[in-house]
C-alpha positions as a Markdown table, in Angstrom:
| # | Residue | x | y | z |
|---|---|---|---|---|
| 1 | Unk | 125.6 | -25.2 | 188.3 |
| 2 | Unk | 125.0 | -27.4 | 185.3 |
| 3 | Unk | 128.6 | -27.6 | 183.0 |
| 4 | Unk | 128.7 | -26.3 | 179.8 |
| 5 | Unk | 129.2 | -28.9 | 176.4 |
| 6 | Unk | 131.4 | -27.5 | 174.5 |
| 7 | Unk | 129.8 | -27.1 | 170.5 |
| 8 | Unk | 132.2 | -28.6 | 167.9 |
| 9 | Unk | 133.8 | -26.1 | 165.7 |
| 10 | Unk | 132.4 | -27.5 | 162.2 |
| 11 | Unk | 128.8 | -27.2 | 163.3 |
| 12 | Unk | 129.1 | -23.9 | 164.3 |
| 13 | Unk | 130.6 | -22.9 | 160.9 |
| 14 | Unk | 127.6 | -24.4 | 158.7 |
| 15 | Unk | 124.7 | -22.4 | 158.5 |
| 16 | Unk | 121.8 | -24.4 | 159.7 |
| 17 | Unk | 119.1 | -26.0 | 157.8 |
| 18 | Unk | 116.3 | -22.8 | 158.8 |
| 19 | Unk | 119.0 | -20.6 | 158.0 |
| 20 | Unk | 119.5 | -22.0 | 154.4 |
| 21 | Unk | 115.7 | -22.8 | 153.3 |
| 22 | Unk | 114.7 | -19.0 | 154.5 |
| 23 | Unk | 117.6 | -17.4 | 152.5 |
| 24 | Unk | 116.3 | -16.8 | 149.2 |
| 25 | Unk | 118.7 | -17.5 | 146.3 |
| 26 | Unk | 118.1 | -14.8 | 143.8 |
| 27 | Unk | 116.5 | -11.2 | 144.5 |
| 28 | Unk | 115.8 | -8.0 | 142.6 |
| 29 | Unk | 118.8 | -5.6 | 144.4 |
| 30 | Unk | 117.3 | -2.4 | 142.6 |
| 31 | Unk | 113.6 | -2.3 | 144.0 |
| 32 | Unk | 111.6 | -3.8 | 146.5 |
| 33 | Unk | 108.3 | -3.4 | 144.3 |
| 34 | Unk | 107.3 | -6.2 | 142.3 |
| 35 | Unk | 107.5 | -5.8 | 138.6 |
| 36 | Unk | 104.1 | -4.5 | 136.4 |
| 37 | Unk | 104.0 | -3.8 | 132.9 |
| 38 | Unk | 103.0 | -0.6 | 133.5 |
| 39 | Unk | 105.6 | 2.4 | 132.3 |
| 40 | Unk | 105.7 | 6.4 | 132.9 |
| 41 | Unk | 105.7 | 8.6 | 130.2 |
| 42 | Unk | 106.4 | 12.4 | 130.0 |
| 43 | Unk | 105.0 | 14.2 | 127.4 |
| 44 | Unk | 105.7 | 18.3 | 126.2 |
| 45 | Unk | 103.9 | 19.1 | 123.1 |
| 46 | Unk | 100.8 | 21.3 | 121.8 |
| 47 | Unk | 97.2 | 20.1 | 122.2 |
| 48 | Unk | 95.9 | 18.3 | 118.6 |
| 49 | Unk | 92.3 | 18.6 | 118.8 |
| 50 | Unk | 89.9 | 20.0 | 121.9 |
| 51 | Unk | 89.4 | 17.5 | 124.5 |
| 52 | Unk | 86.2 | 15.6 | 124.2 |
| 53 | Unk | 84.4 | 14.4 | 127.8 |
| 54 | Unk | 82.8 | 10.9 | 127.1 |
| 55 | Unk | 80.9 | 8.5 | 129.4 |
| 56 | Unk | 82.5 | 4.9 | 130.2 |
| 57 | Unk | 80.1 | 1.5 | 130.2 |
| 58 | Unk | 80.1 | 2.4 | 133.8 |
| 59 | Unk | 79.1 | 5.9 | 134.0 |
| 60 | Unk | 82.3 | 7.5 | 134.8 |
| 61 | Unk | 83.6 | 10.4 | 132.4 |
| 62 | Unk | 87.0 | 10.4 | 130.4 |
| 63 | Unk | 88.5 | 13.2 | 129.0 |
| 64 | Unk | 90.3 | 11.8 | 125.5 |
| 65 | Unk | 92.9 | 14.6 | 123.6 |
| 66 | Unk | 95.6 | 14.3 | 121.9 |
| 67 | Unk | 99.5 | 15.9 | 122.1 |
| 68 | Unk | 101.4 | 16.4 | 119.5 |
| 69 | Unk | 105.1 | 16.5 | 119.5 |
| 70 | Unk | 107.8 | 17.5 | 116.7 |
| 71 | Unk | 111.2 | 16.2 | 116.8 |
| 72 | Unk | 114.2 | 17.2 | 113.9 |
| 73 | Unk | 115.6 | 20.2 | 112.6 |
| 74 | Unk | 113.5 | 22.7 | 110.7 |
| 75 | Unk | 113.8 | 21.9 | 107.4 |
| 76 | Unk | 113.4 | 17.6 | 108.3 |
| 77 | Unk | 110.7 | 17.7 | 111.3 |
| 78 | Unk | 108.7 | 14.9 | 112.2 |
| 79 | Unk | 105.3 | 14.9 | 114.4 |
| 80 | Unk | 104.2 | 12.6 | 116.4 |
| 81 | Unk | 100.8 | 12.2 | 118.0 |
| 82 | Unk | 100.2 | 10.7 | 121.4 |
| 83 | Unk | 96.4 | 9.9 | 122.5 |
| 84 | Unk | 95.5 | 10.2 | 126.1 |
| 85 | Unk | 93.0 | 9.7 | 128.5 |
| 86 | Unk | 92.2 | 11.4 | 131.9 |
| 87 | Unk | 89.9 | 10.6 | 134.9 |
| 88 | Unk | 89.4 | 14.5 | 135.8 |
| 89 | Unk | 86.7 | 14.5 | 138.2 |
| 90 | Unk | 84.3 | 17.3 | 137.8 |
| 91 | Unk | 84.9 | 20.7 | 138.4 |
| 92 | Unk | 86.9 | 23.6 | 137.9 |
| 93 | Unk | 90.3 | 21.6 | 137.4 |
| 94 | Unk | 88.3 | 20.0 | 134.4 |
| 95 | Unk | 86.4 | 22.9 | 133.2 |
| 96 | Unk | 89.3 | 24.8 | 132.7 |
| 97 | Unk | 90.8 | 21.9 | 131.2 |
| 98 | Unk | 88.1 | 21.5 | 128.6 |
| 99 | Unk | 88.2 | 25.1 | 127.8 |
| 100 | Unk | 91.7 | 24.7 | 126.2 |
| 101 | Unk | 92.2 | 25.6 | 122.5 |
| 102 | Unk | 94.5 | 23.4 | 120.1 |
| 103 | Unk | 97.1 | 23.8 | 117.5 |
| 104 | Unk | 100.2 | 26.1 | 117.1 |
| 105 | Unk | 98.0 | 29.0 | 118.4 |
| 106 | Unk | 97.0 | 26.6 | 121.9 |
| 107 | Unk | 98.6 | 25.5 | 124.9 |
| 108 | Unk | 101.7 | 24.0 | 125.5 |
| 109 | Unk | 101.0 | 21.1 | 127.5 |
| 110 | Unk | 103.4 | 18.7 | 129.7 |
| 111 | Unk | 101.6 | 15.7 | 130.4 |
| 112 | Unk | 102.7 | 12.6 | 132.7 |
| 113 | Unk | 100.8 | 9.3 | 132.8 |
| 114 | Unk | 101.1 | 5.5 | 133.0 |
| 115 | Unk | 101.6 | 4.1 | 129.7 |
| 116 | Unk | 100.7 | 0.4 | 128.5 |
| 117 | Unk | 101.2 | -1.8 | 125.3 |
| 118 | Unk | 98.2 | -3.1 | 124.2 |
| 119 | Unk | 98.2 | -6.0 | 121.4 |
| 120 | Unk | 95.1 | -6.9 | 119.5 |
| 121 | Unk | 94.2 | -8.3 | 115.4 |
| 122 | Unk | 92.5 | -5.9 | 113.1 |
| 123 | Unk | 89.3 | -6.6 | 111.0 |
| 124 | Unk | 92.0 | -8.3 | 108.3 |
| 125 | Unk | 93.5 | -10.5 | 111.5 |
| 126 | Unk | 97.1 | -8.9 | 111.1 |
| 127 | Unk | 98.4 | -8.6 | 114.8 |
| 128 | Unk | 98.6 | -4.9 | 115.9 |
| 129 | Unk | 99.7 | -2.7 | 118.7 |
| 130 | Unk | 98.8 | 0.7 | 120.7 |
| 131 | Unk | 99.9 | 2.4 | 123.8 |
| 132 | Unk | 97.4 | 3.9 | 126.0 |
| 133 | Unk | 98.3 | 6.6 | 128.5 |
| 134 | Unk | 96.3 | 7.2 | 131.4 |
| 135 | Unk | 97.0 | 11.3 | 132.5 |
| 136 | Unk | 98.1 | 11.3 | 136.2 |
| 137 | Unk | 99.3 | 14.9 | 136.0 |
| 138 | Unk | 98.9 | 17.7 | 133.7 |
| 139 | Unk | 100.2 | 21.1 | 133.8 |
| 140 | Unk | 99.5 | 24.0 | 131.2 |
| 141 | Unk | 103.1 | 25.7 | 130.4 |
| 142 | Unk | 102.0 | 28.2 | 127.6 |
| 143 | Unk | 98.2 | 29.4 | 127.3 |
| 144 | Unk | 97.5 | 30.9 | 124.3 |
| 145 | Unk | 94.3 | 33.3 | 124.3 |
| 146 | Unk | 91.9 | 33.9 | 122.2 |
| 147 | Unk | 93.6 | 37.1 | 121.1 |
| 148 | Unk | 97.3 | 35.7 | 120.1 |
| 149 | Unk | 99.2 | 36.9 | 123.7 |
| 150 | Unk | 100.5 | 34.3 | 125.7 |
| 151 | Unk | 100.3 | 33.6 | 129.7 |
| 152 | Unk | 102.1 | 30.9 | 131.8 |
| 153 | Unk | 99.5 | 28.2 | 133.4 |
| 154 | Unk | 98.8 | 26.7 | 136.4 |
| 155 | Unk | 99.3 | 23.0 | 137.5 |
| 156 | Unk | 96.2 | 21.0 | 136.8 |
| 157 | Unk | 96.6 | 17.9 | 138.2 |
């Protein structure tokens, strides 16, 4: 039987040369996904304007519309207007969709997307800034008809 060295005490207490390189010295505790600047919005407000289907450069469709929200009290409210896009594809989803009306008499609309800041210079070279969101779920909460009564909606994804 072959006898046993004993192993100093200080070596065993340092953590060995593998065990240091691999460790890494700082790390994002709250997520394991790398950061994006890409954000989530949620949006309730009434449809601005009926939803216009245009093509892309590529031949793929996109649904622009616009929400408008109000914020203050009655006599002091403020609107503010959020443009969107959406990748519906064709069909019913999208048909009813495009059939919705806008305005106080229209839909009540709760929208969720992916929201970016985009920075760019206008024709005078002054620096600018917009956010786009990109729909990635849409659900109709109030439907108005075409003859002033109400019904609840559906989720249209």
């Amino acid at each position: 039987m072959a006898a046993r060295l004993p192993i100093p005490l200080p070596y065993l207490s340092r953590p060995s040369y593998v065990h240091r390189t691999l460790t890494p010295t700082s790390c994002r505790t709250f997520t394991t996904t790398p950061s994006r600047p890409l954000a989530k919005i949620s949006i309730v407000g009434r449809l601005a304007a009926e939803p216009e289907l245009t093509p892309t450069s590529s031949g793929q469709d996109v649904i622009k519309y616009a929400v408008g929200t109000t914020s203050g009290p009655r006599d002091n409210q403020q609107t503010s207007w959020w443009k969107v896009a959406s990748f519906t594809p064709e069909g019913p989803q999208r048909d009813r969709f495009m059939g919705l009306g806008k305005g106080r008499e229209c839909s009540l609309l709760y929208v969720e997307g992916s929201c970016t800041m985009n920075k760019f210079h206008d024709k005078e070279g002054n620096p600018q800034s917009a956010m786009s969101i990109v729909q990635r779920h849409v659900e109709v909460l109030d439907r108005r008809n075409s003859d002033g009564s109400t019904g609840s909606g559906e989720p249209e994804s």
